[in-house]
C-alpha positions as CSV (number, residue, x, y, z in Angstrom):
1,X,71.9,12.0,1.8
2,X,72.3,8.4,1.7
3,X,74.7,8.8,-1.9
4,X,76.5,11.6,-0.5
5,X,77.1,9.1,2.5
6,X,78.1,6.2,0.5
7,X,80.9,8.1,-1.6
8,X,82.6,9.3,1.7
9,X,82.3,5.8,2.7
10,X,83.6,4.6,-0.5
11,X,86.4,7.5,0.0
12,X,87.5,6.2,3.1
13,X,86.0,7.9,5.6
14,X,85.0,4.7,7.7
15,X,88.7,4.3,8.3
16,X,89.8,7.9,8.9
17,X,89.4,11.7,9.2
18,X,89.7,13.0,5.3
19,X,90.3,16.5,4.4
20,X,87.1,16.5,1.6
21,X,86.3,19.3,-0.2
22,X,82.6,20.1,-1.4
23,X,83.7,20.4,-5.1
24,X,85.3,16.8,-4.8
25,X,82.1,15.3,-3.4
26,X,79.9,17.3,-6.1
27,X,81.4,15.5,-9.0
28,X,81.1,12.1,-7.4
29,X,77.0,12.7,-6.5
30,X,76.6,14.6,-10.4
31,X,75.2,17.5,-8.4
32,X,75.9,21.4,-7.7
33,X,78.7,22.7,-5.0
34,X,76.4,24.1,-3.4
35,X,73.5,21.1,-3.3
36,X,77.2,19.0,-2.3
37,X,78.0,21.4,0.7
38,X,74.3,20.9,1.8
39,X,73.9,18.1,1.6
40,X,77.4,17.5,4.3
41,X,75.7,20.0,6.5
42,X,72.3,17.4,6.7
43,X,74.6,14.5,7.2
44,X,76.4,16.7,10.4
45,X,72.9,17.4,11.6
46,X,71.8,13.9,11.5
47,X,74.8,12.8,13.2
48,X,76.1,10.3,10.3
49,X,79.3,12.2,10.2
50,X,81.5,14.9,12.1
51,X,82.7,17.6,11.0
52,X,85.5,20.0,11.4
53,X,85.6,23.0,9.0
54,X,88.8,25.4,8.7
55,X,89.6,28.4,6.3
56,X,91.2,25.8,3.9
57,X,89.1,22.7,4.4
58,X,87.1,20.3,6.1
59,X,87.9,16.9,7.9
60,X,85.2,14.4,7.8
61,X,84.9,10.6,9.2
62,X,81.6,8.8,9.5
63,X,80.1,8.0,12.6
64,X,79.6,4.8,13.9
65,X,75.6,5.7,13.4
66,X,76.6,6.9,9.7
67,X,78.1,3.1,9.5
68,X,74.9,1.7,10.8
69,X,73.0,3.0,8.4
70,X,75.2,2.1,5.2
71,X,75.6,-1.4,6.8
72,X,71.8,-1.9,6.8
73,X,71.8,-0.7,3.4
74,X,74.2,-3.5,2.6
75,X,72.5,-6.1,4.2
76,X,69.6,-4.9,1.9
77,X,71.4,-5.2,-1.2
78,X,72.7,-8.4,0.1
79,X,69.3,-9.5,0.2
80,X,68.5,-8.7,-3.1
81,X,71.3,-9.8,-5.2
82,X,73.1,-13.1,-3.0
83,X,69.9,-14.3,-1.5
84,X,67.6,-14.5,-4.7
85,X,65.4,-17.2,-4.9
86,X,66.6,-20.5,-7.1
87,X,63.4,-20.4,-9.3
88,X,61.4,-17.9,-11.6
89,X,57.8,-18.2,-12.3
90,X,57.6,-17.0,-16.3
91,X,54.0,-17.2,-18.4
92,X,54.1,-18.5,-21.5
93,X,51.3,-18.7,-24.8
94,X,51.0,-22.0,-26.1
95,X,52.3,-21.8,-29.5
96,X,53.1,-24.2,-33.0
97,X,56.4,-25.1,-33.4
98,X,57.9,-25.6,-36.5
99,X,57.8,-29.5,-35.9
100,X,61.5,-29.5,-35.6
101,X,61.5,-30.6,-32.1
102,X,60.5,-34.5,-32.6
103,X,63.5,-34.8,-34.4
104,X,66.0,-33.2,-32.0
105,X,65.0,-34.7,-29.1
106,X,64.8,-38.4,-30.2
107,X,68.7,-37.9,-31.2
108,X,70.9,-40.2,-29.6
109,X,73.2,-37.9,-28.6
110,X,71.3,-35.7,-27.1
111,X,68.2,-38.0,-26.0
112,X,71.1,-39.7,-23.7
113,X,72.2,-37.0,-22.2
114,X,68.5,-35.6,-21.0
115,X,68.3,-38.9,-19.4
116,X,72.2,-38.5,-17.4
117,X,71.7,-34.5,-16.6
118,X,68.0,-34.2,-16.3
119,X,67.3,-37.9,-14.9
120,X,64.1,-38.3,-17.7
121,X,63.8,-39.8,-20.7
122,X,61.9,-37.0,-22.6
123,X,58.8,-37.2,-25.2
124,X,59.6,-37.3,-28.9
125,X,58.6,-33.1,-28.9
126,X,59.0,-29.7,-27.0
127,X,56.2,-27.5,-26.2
128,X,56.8,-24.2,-27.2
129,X,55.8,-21.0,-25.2
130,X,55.9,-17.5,-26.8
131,X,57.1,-15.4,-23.3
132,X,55.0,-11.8,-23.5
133,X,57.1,-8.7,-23.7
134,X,56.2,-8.3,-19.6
135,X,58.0,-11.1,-19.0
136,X,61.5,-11.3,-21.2
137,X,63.2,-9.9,-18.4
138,X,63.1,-13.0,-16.4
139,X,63.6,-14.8,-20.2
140,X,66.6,-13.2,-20.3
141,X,68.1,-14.3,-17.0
142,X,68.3,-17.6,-18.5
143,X,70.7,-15.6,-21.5
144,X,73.4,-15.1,-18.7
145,X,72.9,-18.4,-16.4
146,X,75.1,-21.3,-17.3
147,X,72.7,-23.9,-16.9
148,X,73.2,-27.7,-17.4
149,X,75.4,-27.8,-20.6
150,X,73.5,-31.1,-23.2
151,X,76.9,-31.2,-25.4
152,X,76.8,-30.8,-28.9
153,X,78.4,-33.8,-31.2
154,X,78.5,-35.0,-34.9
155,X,76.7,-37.8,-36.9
156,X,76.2,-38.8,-40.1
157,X,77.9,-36.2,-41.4
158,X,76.2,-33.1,-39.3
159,X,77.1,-31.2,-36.4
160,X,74.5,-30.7,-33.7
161,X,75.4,-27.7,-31.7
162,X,75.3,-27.0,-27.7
163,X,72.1,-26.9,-25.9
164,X,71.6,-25.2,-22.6
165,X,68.9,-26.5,-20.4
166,X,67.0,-25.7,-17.0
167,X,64.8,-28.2,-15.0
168,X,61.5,-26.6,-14.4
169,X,57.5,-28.0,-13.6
170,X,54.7,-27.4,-15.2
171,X,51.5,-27.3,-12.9
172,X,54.0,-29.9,-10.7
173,X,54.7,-32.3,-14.4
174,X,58.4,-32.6,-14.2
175,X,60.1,-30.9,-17.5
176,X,63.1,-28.5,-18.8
177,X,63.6,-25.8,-20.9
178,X,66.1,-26.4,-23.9
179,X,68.0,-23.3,-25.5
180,X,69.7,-24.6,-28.4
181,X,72.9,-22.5,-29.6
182,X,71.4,-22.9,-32.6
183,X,68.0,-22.7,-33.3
184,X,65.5,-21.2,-35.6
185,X,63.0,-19.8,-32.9
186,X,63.3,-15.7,-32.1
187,X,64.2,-15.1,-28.4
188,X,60.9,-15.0,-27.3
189,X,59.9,-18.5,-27.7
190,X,61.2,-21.3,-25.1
191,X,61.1,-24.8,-25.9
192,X,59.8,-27.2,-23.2
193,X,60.3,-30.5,-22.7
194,X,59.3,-33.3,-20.5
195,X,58.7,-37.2,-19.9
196,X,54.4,-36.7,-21.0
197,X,53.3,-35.0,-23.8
198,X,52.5,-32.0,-22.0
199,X,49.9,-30.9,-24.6
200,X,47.7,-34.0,-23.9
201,X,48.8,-34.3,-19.8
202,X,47.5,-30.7,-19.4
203,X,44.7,-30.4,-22.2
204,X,46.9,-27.4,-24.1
205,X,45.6,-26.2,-27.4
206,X,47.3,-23.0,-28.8
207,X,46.5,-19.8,-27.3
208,X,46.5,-21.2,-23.7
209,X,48.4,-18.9,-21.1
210,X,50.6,-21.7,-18.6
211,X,53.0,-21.1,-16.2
212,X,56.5,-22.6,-15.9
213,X,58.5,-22.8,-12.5
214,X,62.3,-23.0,-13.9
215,X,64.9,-23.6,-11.4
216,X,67.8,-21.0,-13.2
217,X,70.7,-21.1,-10.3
């Protein structure tokens, strides 16, 4: 009922009486006439709406209970999608990087900014997790957050590319996740780093299964 509810709504039938036929709400709920014109008649009995039916019509406006209802539904979906919390908790495996990352980081141009945006002066390294196919879905929320932008910028005759970068904590060991724009790692690997070398700070070998809180709003 609740659907059936929410299109009148959406209709405008918070505001005023609507002449609504059952066709009309039928292809707006993808069901049958007939399931449609129930489906009114459970929302009449339950006292969401009222209802006045004549030989060419019906006039429908939703109750103040039918508003209720749909409110607390809002307030639900409030909940869910304003009122998320700032941090994800995503497991990672310990995995070999391609030894690319000791490089990177010591850069100039990028080690700098770390130390402005992310207030640490990072180890010469990243730690690199391979995320599990259970958990890409919160990888990807970090696809479509803006993050803290590390610029990109040019020297001796290269251009380094953007990097996008989250703070997180590792069993409480301050540390951020770097997503360069352009990087040789698949999707499913995130590169950590961090002031210690978290390897020897937490006794990693490859393998190991860790957790990483990442603060992604």
């Amino acid at each position: 009922m609740l659907e059936t509810l929410k299109q009148l709504a959406l209709m405008g039938c918070t505001r005023k009486v609507l002449k609504v036929s059952s066709k009309e709400i039928a292809e707006k709920i993808g069901q049958s006439t007939q399931t449609a014109a129930r489906k009114l008649k459970e929302l009449e009995e339950s006292g969401l709406i009222e209802r006045i039916l004549y030989k060419d019509g019906q006039f429908i406006v939703i109750t103040e209970k039918g508003k209720d209802l749909l409110h607390k539904e809002y307030l639900d979906y409030k909940k869910i999608f304003e009122e998320l919390p700032d941090t994800i908790v995503i497991k990672g495996i310990v995995t070999s990087g391609v030894g690319e990352g000791a490089y990177y980081v010591s850069l100039e141009g990028y080690r700098n900014q770390f130390k402005e945006k992310l207030g640490f002066d990072p180890f010469p390294g990243t730690l690199n997790l391979k995320i599990p196919k259970e958990q890409m879905f919160f990888r990807k929320l970090l696809d479509r957050e803006e993050g803290i932008l590390i610029k990109g910028f040019s020297s001796e005759n290269r251009t380094f590319g953007d990097v996008k970068a989250f703070r997180s904590k590792i069993n409480e060991i301050e540390s951020a996740i770097v997503i360069p724009q352009r990087t040789h790692y698949p999707p499913d690997v995130l590169e950590v780093i961090s002031p210690k070398k978290l390897r020897d700070e937490l006794n990693l070998k490859d393998g190991d299964v860790i957790e990483i809180e990442i603060i992604w709003r």
